[in-house]
LOZAKOL-208929 format. One record per atom (N, C-alpha, C): residue in one letter; x, y, z. Coordinates in pm, whole numbers, plus 50000, padded with zeros to 5 digits. Example, Ala and Ser with C-alpha at 12.3 -4.5 7.8 and 13.67 -1.06 7.14 Angstrom:
<pts>
A513194943150780 A512304955050780 A513204967050780 S512854977550708 S513674989450714 S512905000350787 
</pts>
This chain:
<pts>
X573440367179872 X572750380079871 X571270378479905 X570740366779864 X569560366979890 X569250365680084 X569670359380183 X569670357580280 X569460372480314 X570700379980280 X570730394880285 X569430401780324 X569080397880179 X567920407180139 X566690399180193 X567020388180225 X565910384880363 X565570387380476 X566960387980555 X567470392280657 X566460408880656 X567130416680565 X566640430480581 X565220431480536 X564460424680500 X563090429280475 X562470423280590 X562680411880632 X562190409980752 X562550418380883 X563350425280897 X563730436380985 X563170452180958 X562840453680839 X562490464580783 X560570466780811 X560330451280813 X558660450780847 X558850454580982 X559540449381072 X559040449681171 X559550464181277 X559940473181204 X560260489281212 X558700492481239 X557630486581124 X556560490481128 X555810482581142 X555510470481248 X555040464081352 X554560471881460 X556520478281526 X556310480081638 X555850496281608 X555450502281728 X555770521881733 X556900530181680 X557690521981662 X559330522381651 X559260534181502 X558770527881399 X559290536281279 X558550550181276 X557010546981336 X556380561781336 X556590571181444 X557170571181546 X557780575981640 X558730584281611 X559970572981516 X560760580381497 X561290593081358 X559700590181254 X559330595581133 X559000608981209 X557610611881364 X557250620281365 X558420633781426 X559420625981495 X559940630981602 X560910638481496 X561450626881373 X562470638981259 X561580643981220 X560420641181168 X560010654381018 X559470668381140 X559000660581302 X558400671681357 X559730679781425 X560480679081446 X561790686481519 X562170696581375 X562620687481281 X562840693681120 X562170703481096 X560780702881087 X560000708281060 X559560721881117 X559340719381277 X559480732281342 X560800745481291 X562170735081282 X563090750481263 X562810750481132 X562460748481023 X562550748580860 X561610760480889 X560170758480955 X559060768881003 X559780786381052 X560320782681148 X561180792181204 X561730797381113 X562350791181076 X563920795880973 X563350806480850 X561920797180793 X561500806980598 X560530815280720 X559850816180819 X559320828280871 X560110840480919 X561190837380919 X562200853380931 X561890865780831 X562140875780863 X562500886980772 X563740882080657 X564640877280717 X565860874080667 X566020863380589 X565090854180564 X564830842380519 X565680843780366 X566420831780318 X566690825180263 X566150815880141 X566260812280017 X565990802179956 X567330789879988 X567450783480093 X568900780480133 X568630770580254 X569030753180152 X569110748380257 X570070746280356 X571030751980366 X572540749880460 X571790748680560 X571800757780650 X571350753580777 X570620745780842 X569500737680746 X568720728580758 X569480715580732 X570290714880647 X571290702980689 X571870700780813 X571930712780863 X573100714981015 X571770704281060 X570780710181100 X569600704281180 X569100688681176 X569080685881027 X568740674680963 X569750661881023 X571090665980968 X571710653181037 X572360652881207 X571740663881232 X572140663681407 X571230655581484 X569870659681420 X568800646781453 X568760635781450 X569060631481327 X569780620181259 X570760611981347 X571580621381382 X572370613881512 X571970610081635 X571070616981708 X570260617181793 X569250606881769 X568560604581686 X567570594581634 X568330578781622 X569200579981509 X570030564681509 X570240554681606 X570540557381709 X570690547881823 X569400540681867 X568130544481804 X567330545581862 X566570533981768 X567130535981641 X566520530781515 X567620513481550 X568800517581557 X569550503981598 X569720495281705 X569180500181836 X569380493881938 X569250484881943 X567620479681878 X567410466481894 X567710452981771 X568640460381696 X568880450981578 X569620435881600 X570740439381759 X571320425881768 X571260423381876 X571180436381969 X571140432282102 X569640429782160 X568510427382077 X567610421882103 X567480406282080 X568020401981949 X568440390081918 X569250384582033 X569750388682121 X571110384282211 X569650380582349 X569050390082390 X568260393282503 X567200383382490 X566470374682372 X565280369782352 X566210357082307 X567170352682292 X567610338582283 X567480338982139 X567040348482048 X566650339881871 X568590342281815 X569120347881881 X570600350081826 X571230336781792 X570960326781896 X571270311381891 X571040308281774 X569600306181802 X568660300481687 X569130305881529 X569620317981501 X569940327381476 X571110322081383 X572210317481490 X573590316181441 X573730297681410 X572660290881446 X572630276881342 X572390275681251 X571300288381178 X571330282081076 X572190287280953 X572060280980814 X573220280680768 X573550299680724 X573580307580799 X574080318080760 X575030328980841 X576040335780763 X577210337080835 X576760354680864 X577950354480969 X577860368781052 X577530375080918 X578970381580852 X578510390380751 X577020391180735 X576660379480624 X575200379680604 X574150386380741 X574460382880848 X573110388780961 X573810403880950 X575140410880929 X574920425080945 X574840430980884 X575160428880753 X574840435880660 X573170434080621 X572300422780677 X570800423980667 X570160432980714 X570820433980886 X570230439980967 X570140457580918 X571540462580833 X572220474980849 X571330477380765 X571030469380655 X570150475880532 X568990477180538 X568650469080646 X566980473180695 X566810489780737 X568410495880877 X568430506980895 X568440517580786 X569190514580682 X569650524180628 X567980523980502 X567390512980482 X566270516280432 X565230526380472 X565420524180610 X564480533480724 X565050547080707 X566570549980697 X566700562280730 X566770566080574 X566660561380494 X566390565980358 X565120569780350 X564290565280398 X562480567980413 X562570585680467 X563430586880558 X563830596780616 X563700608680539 X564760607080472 X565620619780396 X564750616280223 X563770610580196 X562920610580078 X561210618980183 X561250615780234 X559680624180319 X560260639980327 X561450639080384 X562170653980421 X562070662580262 X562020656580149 X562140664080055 X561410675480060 X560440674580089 X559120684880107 X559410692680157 X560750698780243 X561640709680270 X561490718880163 X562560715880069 X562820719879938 X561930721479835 X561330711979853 X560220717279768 X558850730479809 X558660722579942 X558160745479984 X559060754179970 X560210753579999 X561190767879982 X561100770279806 X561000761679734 X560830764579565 X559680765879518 X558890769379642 X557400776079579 X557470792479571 X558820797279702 X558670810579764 X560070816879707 X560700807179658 X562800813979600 X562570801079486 X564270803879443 X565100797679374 X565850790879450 X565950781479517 X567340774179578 X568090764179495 X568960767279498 X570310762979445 X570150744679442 X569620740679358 X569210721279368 X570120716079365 X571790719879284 X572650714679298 X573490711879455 X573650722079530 X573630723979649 X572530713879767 X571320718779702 X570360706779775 X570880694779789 X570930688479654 X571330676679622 X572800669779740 X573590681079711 X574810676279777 X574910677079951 X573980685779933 X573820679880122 X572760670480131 X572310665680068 X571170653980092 X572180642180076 X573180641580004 X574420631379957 X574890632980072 X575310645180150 X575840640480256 X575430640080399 X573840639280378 X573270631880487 X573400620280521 X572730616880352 X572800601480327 X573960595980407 X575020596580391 X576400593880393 X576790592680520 X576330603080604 X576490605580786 X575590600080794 X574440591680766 X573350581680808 X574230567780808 X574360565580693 X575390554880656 X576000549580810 X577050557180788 X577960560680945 X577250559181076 X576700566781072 X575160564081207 X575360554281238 X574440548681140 X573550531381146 X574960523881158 X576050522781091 X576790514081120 X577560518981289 X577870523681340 X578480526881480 X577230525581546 X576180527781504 X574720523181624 X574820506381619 X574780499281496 X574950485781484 X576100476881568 X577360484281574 X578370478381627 X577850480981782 X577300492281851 X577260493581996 X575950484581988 X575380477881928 X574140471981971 X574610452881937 X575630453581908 X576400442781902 X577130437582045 X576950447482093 X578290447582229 X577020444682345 X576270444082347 X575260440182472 X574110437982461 X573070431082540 X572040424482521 X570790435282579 X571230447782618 X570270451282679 X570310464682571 X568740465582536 X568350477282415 X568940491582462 X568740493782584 X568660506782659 X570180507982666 X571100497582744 X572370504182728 X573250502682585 X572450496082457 X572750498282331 X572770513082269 X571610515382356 X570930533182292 X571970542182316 X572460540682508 X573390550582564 X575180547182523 X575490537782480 X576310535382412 X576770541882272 X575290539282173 X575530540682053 X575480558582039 X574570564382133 X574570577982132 X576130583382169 X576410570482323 X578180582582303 X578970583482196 X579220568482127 X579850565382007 X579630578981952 X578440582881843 X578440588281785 X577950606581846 X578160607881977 X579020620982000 X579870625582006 X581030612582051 X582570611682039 X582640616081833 X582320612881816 X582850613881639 X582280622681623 X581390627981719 X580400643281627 X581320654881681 X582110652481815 X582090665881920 X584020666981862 X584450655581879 X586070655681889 X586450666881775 X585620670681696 X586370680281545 X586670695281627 X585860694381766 X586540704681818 X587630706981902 X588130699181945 X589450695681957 X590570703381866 X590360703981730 X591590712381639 X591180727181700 X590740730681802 X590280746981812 X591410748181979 X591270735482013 X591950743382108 X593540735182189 X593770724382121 X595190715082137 X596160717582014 X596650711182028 X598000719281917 X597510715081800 X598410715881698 X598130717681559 X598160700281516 X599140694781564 X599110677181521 X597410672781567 X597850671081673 X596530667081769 X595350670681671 X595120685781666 X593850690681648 X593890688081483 X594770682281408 X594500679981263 X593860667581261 X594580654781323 X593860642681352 X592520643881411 X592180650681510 X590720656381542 X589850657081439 X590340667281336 X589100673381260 X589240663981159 X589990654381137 X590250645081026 X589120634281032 X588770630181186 X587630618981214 X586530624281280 X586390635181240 X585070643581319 X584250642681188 X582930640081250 X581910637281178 X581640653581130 X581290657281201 X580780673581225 X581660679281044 X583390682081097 X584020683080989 X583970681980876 X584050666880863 X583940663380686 X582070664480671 X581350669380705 X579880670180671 X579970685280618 X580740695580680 X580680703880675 X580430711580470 X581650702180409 X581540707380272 X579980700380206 X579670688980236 X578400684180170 X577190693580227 X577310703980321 X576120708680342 X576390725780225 X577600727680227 X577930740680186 X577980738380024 X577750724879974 X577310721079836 X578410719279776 X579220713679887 X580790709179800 X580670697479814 X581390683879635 X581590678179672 X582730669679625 X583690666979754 X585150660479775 X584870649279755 X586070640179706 X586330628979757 X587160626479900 X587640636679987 X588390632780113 X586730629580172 X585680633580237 X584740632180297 X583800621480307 X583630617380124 X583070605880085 X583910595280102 X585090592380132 X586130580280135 X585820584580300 X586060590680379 X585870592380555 X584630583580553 X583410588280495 X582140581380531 X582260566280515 X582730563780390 X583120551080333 X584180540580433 X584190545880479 X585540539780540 X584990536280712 X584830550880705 X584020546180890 X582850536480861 X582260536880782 X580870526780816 X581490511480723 X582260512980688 X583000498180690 X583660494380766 X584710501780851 X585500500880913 X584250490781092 X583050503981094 X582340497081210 X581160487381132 X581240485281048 X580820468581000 X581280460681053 X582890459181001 X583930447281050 X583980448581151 X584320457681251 X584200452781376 X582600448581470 X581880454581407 X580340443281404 X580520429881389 X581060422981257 X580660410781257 X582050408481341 X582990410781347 X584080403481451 X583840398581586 X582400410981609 X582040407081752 X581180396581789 X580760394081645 X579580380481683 X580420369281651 X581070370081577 X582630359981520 X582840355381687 X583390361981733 X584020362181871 X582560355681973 X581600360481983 X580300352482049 X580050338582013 X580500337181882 X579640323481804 X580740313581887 X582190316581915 X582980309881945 X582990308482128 X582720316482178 X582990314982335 X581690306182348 
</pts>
């Protein structure tokens, strides 16, 4: 564990080395921020974050690839992957370092974002229990993110086609839930079963399942293992 937690703090500094972490702090809280603006300046306005979840983790998706690109497939591009894989520490250990560096970052995320909620509870009452549970299931579709950004940044040495990779990955899992709208009923149940979009849907509406939280759980383990399988498979050719 400790390697781990080496692994990820040394990856976590260097978020904020490069331009990389404030770039991608200004670009969520400033995109966020604009519709949250929009949204409590209506007539119609709300004490209600639903729809700001819609926004929050769509960014989130959009952002991730961006936050992971260079976690392995920079290691691959600069030769330290070698260097990397002698010494005494195993795949697991480098992805789960790397992932927790991301998911530290995108936790930085969704703790700055609070300040949402907390202006709307200067002007209403919003429902905190509700808050809470779509912030759980941000968290959760971050999770997921970072791990399917990690696995496409596993698969090649070049940052840029990590980015356009990891972005389709995770449009394919965002877009397919629409699929149950217009193929038959089998088809379109398996659709909405691995659509990201889908199971997010009750954590923003302040429900919370265990079918959604075992989906999250499952996909970002599921693209762990096939993360480290792929360096498994490198260390050997």
């Amino acid at each position: 564990m400790r390697k781990v937690l080496t692994i990820a703090g040394k990856e976590l500094r260097s978020y904020f080395v490069s331009p990389m972490a404030y770039v991608v702090l200004v670009f969520f809280l400033g995109i966020c921020g604009l519709i949250f603006a929009l949204t409590i300046g209506t007539p119609q306005a709300r004490a209600d974050m639903r729809g700001m979840f819609h926004t929050m983790v769509f960014v989130a998706l959009m952002l991730t690839p961006i936050l992971t690109m260079g976690l392995l497939s920079q290691e691959r591009s600069s030769g330290s992957m070698e260097m990397l894989m002698t010494n005494p520490v195993r795949d697991l250990e480098v992805v789960l370092g790397k992932y927790l560096a991301a998911v530290g970052m995108f936790a930085l995320l969704c703790i700055i974002s609070l300040e949402f909620p907390l202006i709307m509870s200067k002007y209403g009452d919003p429902d905190w229990g509700a808050i809470w549970s779509g912030y759980l299931g941000l968290f959760m579709a971050g999770m997921a993110f970072i791990a399917l950004g990690l696995f496409a940044s596993s698969l090649t040495s070049n940052q840029i086609a990590a980015a356009i990779l990891g972005a389709f990955i995770l449009l394919f899992f965002w877009l397919i839930g629409w699929l149950s709208y217009s193929v038959s009923q089998g088809l379109g149940d398996i659709a909405k079963h691995i659509s990201i979009f889908e199971n997010f849907q009750d954590f923003e509406k302040g429900i919370i399942d265990s079918t959604p939280i075992i989906y999250f759980l499952s996909l970002t383990a599921f693209a762990l293992f096939m993360t480290v399988r792929t360096l498994e498979n490198r260390r050997m050719i």
